[in-house]
C-alpha positions in Angstrom: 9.7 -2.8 44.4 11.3 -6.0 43.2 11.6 -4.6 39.2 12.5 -7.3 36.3 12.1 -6.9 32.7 8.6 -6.1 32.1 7.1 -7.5 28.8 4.4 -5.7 28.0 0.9 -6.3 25.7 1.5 -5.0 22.4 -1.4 -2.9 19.7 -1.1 -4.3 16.3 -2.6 -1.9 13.6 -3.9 -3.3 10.0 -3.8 -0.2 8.2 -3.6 -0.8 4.3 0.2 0.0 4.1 1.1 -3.0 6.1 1.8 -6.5 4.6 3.6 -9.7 6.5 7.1 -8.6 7.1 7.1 -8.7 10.6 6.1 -12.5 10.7 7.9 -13.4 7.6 10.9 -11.8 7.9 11.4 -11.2 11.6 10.0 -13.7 13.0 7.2 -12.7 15.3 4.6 -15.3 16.4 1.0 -14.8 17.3 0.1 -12.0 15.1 -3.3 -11.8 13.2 -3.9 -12.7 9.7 -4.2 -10.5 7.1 -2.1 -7.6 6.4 0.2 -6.1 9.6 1.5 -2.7 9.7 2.7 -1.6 12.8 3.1 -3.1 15.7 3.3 -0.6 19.1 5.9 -1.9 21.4 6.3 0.2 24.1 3.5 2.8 24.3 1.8 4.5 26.6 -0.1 6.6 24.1 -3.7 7.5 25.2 -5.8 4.5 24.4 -3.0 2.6 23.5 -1.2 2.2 27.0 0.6 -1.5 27.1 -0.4 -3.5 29.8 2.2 -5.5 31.6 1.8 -8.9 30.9 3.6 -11.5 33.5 5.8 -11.4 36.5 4.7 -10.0 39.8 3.3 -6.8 37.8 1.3 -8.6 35.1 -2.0 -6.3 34.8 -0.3 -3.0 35.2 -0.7 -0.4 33.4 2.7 1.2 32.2 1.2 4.6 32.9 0.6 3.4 36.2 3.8 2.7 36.9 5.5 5.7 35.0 2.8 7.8 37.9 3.9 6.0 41.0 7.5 4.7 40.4 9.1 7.7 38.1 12.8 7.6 39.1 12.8 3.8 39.5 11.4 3.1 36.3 13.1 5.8 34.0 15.2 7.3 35.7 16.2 9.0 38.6 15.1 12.7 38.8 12.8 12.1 36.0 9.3 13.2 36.0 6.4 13.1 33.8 2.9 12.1 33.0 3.9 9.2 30.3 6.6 7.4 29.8 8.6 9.6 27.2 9.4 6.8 24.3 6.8 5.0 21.9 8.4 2.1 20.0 7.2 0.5 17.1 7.7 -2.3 14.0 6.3 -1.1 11.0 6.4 -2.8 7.3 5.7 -0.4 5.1 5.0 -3.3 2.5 3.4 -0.2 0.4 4.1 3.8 0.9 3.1 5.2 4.0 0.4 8.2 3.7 2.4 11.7 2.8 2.2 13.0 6.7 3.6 15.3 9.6 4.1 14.8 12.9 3.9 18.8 15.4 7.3 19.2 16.7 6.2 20.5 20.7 5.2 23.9 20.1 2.8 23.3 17.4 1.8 20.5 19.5 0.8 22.8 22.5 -0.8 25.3 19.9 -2.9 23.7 17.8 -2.9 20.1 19.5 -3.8 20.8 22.9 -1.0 18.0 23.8 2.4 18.0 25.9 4.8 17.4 23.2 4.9 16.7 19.4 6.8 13.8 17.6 10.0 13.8 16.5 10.9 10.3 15.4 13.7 8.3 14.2 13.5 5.0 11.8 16.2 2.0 11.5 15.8 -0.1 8.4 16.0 -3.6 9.4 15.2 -4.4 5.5 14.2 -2.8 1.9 13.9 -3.8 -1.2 15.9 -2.7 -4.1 15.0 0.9 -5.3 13.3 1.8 -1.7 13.4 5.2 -0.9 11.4 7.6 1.6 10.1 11.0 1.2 10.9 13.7 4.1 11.6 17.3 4.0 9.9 19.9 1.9 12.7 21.7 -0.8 14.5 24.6 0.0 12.4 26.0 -3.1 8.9 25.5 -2.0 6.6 27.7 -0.1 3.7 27.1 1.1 1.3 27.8 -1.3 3.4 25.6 -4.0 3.2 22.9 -1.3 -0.7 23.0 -0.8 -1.0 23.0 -4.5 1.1 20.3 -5.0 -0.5 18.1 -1.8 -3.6 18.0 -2.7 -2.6 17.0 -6.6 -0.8 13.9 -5.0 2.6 15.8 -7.0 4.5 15.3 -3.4 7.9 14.7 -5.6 7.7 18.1 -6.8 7.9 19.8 -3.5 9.5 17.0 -1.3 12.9 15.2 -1.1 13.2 11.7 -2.2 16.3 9.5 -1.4 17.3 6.4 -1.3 17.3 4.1 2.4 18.8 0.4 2.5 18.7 -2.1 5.5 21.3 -0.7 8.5 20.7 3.5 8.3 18.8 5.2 10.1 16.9 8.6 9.3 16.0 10.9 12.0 13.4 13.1 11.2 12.4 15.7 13.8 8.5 17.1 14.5 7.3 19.0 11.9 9.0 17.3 9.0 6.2 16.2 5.9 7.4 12.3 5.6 7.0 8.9 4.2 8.8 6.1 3.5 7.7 3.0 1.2 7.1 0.4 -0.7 8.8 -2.5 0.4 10.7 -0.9 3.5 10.7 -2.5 7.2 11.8 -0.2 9.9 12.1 -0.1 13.4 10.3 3.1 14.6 11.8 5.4 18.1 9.9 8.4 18.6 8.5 10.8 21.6 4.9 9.5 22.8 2.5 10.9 20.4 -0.4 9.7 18.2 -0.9 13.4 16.5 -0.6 13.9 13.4 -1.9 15.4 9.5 -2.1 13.5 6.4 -2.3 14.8 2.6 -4.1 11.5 1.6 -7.5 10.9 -0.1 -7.5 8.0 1.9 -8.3 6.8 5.2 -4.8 4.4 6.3 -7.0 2.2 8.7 -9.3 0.9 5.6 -8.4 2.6 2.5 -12.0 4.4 2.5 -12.1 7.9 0.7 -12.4 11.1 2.3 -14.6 13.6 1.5 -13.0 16.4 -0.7 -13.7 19.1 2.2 -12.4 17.1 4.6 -9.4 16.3 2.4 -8.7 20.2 1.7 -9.1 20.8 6.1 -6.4 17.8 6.4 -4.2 19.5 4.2 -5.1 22.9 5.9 -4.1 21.5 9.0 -1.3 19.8 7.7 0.3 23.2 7.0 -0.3 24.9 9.8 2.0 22.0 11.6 4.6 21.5 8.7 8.1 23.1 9.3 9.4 24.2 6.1 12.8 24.4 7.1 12.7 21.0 8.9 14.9 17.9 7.5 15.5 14.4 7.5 19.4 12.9 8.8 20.7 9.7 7.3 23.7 7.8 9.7 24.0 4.1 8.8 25.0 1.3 11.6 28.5 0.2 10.1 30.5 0.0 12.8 34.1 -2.4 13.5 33.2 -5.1 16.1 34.7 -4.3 19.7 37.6 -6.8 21.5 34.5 -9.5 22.9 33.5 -9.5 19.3 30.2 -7.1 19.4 29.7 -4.2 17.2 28.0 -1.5 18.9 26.1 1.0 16.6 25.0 4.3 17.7 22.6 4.3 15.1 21.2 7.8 16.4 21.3 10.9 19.1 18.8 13.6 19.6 17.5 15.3 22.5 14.3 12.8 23.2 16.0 9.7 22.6 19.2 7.8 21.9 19.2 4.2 19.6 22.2 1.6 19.6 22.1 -1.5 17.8 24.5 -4.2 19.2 25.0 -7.6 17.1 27.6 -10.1 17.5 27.6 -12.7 14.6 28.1 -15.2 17.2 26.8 -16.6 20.6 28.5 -13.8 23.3 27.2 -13.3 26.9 28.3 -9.5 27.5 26.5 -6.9 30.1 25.3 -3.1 29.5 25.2 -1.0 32.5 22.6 2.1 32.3 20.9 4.6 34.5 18.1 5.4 32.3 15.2 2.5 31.2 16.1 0.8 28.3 13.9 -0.8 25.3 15.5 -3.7 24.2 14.0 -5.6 20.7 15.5 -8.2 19.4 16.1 -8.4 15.3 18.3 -11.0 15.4 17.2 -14.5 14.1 17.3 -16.5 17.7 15.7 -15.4 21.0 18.0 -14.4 23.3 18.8 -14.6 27.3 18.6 -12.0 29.4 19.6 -11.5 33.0 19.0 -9.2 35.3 20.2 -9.9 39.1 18.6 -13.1 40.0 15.8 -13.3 37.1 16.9 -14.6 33.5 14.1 -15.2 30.7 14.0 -15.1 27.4 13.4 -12.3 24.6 11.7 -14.4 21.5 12.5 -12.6 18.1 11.1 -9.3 17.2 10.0 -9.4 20.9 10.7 -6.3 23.2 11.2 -6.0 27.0 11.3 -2.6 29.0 14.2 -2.3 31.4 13.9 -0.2 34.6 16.5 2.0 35.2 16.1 0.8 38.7 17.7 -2.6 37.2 20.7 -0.6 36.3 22.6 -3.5 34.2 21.9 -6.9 32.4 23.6 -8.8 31.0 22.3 -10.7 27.1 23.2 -13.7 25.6 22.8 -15.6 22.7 23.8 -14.5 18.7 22.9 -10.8 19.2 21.3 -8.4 17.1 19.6 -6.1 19.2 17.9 -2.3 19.4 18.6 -0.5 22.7 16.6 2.7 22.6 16.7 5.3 25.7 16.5 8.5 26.7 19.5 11.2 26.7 21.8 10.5 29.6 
């Protein structure tokens, strides 16, 4: 196999949260009109699986590949049914529902899925006053928190603080979240679409839910939430190396590992790796990239998958990049 950096199709979701941040601010072309929430990346969620979209590949599923090329693609000895990291833009131009994601045993028990979701968020931008929701109180059981969920109290039983552009929050499975208005983040999390909301509200279309299905939501909700679970702030300030970059490791868990590199100036510098990489650029240029022989470019707020089988590149331009990966 001849691998390259794969740029794959993306799913863009219009849920009612979303508003035009990742157009306006970052810079990404061709998206829809109307409001934009998320934007999926890298995904090969079920239903959602991106599609690889030029190159010798172009047409190929990234399940497909994740089946027949394991070690090549993610790394060597590595073996699974999916590729292990979903990726994802989302401007949450107004709060995000009140929700929680199973951590993997709660996604085996009452999911019927592999693994649950434990995620991690890097602000790229918020607005004065933003601030995001995650973690019940030490406090609260869980009859306070039903009661409180379904009166839409959630800052009586959850804790609120403050987020500006450059942390990042890691919140593992299990962890009753939201983040919102006027925050855009950069999303890194296990591949997963599961998850319970407290809302009255449907996210894709605002539409009501039914009281009885409201109270099962919140029922199930429960059953998944981790009382004792909580949120971890780092930010990305970091002094800038000799070639001039300062490289951020913005966060470290055992599903995944982000860096943000940014130089301030036009650099050409490599990163060596033996694990695939998902490279985004946030920076306000595209950028080169070369791998070997092949050299194309990343547009803004544009993502490529690196093979492991690559095993370096090297990136050039005015960097501000997001290199998320799995745990060496």
């Amino acid at each position: 196999m001849e691998w390259y950096p794969l740029r794959l199709s993306t799913s863009v979701k219009q849920h009612v949260f979303g508003g035009r941040a990742v157009a306006d601010v970052l810079g990404r072309s061709g998206l829809p009109e109307g409001p934009v929430a998320e934007t999926w990346e890298v995904s090969d969620v079920d239903g959602e699986v991106g599609v690889v979209a030029d190159g010798p590949l172009a047409g190929t599923p990234l399940r497909d590949l994740v089946r027949e090329h394991p070690g090549e693609l993610v790394g060597p000895g590595w073996s699974g049914s999916r590729f292990p990291i979903l990726t994802k833009l989302i401007d949450g131009h107004r709060a995000l529902p009140v929700h929680v994601h199973a951590d993997d045993a709660a996604a085996r028990e009452f999911e019927g899925q592999e693994n649950g979701k434990t995620e991690a968020w890097h602000v790229l931008a918020a607005g004065p006053g933003a601030t995001a929701l995650a973690g019940v109180r030490p406090d609260v059981g869980p009859e306070r928190l039903r009661e409180a969920l379904l009166a839409q109290d959630f800052d009586a039983v959850l804790e609120r603080f403050p987020v500006a552009a450059g942390d990042t929050v890691y919140v593992p499975g299990g962890t009753v979240h939201s983040f919102g208005p006027d925050t855009l983040v950069y999303e890194i999390e296990q591949t997963s679409d599961t998850q319970q909301h407290a809302m009255p509200y449907e996210m894709q279309d605002g539409s009501p839910v039914p009281e009885q299905q409201r109270r099962e939501n919140v029922e199930a909700l429960l059953r998944e939430a981790r009382l004792d679970a909580r949120a971890s702030i780092t930010d990305s300030t970091v002094p800038a190396d000799d070639d001039g970059v300062r490289r951020a490791l913005c966060c470290q868990g055992p599903y995944f590992v982000l860096r943000r590199w940014r130089s301030g100036h036009p650099v050409r510098v490599r990163r060596e790796f033996g694990t695939a990489q998902v490279l985004t650029n946030i920076g306000r240029a595209p950028v080169a990239v070369h791998a070997g022989a092949w050299s194309g470019e990343l547009a803004r707020a544009s993502t490529f998958l690196l093979p492991a089988a690559l095993g370096a590149v090297e990136v050039e331009g005015e960097l501000d990049l997001l290199w998320g990966h799995l745990p060496s």
